[in-house]
C-alpha positions, 0 to 999 in steps of 0.5 A: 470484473468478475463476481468476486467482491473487490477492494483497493489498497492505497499503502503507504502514501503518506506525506512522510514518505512521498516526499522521499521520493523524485517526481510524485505528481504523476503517481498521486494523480494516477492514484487519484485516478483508481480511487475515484473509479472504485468509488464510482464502482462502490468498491472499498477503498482501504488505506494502509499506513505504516506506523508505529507508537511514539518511541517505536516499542514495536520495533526489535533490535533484530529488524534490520531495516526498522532498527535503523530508522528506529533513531533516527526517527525518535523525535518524530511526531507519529501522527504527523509522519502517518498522515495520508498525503492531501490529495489523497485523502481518505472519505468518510466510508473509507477504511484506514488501517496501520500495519507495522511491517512491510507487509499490509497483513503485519501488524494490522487488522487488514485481514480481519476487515477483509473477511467482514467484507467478504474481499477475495479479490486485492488490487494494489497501489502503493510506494514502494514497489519493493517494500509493502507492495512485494511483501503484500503480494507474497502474502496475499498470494499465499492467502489465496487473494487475486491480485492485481497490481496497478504499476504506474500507481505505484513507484520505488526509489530504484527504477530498475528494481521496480521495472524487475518486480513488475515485469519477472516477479510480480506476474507469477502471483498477480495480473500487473495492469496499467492505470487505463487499464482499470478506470 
């Protein structure tokens, strides 16, 4: 790596969500697999969830995608529903961080916590590919982080749009490596 200080961004794995998906064991163990060698290489280990207050006040009738699930998800324990899944879980100098949006920079603190440590230099996992990956890349891109997305370490409900974003999109911003490529 180079000398600029690094931190990985494990987003959105939480059980809630993991269990809409097909087929997660390769995907948990492969991220599994990134958080060890950061933390074997004393690289930050950042988990983003996306939450919301009981109720959802934060969402806006206006949000097309977050209003939807707004109803639906009105009785939902929220501590329950953002809870990192098992095998991934967090250690004790691990930073856990909520977002509300998409992207991890909306609705959190992640920007702040990133400038205290000095982070110029994001390397990205997540589910899903076209949800809070693509919108934290197009931040961070805009932010003037390097990136790198880690693609088998990250996974969509549609295979062909997240083979279209690994391969057309997210190389314009970021370098798009394989797991065995990083640990």
């Amino acid at each position: 790596m180079e000398n600029i200080k690094t931190a990985l961004l494990v987003m959105d794995m939480q059980s809630s969500i993991l269990s809409n998906l097909p087929d997660t064991q390769e995907l948990i163990s492969n991220v599994n697999k990134v958080i060890k060698a950061a933390r074997n290489r004393q690289i930050p280990v950042i988990y983003i969830t996306v939450g919301f207050r009981q109720g959802m006040p934060e969402i806006n009738s206006n949000n097309k995608v977050f209003s939807g699930i707004k109803q639906h998800m009105a009785d939902v324990n929220m501590k329950e529903w953002v809870a990192i899944h098992p095998e991934l879980s967090p250690e004790e100098e691990d930073i856990v961080i909520t977002k509300r949006r998409f992207s991890a920079f909306t609705g959190s603190d992640l920007e702040v916590v990133l400038r205290g440590l000095n982070i110029q230099h994001l390397v990205l996992t997540g589910v899903s590919t076209s949800g809070v990956v693509l919108s934290t890349v197009r931040e961070a891109s805009d932010k003037d982080y390097k990136l790198t997305v880690i693609e088998d370490c990250c996974k969509d409900g549609d295979e062909e749009v997240h083979h279209v974003l690994m391969r057309k999109i997210f190389p314009r911003q970021a370098d798009v490596i394989k797991v065995n490529d990083w640990t």
